[in-house]
N, C-alpha and C positions, 0 to 999 in steps of 0.2 A: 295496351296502354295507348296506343298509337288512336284506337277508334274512340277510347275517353279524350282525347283532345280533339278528334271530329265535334261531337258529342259536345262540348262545350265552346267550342269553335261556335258550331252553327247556333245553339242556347243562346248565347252572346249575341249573336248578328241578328237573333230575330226579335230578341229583348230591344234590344239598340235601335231597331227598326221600327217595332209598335211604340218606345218611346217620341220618337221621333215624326210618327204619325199622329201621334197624342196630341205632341205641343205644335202639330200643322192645322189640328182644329181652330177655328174661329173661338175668337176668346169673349169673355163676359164678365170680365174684371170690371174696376172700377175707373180702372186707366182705361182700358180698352171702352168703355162707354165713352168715356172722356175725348176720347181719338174720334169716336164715330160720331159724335156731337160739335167737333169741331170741324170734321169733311161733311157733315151737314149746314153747317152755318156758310161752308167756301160754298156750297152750291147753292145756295140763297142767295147769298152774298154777290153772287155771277150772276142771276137771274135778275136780280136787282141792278146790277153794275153797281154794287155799292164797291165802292171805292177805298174809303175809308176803313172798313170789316176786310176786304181780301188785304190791306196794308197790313194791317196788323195779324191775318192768320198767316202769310205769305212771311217767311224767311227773307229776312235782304240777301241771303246766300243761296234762293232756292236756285234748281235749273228744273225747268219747263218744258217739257220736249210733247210737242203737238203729233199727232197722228198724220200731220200732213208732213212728218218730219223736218217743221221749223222749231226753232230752239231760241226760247225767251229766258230773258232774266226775268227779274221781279219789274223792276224801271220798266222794260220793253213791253210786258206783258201789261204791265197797268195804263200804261200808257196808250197801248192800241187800244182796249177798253173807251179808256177818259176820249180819245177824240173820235170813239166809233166804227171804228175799222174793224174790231173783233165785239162781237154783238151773242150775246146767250142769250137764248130763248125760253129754254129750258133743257134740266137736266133730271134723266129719271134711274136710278141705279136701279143695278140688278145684282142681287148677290155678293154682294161687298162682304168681305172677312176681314178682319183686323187681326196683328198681332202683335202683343207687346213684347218687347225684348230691349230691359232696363227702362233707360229712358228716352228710348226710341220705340215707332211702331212702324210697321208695314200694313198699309190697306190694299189687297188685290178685289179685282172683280170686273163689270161692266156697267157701263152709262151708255144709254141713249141721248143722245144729244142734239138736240132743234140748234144751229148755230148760223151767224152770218158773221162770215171773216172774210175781208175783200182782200186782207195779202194774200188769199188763195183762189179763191173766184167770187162774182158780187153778188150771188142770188145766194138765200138761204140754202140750210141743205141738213137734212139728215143724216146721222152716222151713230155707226152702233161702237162701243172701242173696248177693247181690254185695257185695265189700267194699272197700271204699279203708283203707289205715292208712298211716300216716306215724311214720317210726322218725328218731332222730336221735341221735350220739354225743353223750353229755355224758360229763363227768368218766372217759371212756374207756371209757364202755359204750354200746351204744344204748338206748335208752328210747324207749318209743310216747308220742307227742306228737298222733295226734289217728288217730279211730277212725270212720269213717260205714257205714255198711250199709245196702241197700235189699234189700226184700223181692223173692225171684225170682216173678213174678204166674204164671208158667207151672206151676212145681216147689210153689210152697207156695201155693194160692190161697187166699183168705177163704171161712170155714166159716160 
């Protein structure tokens, strides 16, 4: 008796496991396009400095947390933008996955990033980042509600 509940012990734990690995896949729902067409439009949108488009994909609640580890609100972030202090050049991802879960999504992966932001130093600069962002529907759109980045130490190291 004792090695039937090993036996379904472990059954369970590796069931539980491949499901679990399943829903870690990148998704191709129709939310999940939706997610990825909207973190496509914030990187346009940044490359543009449109202003206007990040106001409205941007959460008035988001938080922003920079790879140089400074931390914007939406106001603070738009605002260095509008008077030029934080400058996108361009953004090129790499391997982005989305995942929906209700009506929120998780986007992981990496960006290359051409950027000139003088609260950190004034010459442009390249940097490779991992990124977490966090999308959520409101009022029937989604909007980024929180944004982290870490610097990739291998691809962009300190000069």
């Amino acid at each position: 008796m004792n090695s039937m509940k090993k036996f379904l012990f472990l059954f369970s734990l590796v069931l539980g496991t491949q499901t679990l690995l399943a829903s870690a896949e990148p998704e191709t729902s129709q939310a999940a396009k939706e997610v990825m067409a909207t973190e496509e439009a914030r990187t346009a949108a940044l490359d543009r400095s449109d202003i206007a488009a990040l106001a409205q994909i941007m959460a008035d609640d988001v938080t922003y947390v920079h790879a140089s580890g400074k931390v914007d609100t939406k106001k603070s972030y738009l605002d260095a933008i509008r008077s030029g202090q934080l400058h996108y050049i361009s953004w090129q991802p790499k391997n982005l996955k989305v995942r929906v879960i209700g009506n929120s999504a998780v986007i992981d992966g990496e960006y290359a990033v051409r950027v000139r932001d003088s609260r950190v130093q004034h010459d442009p600069f390249d940097i490779t980042i991992f990124i977490l962002t966090v999308y959520q529907r409101r009022s029937g759109r989604w909007q980024q509600i929180a944004w982290q980045s870490t610097r990739d130490v291998v691809a962009s190291p300190l000069k």
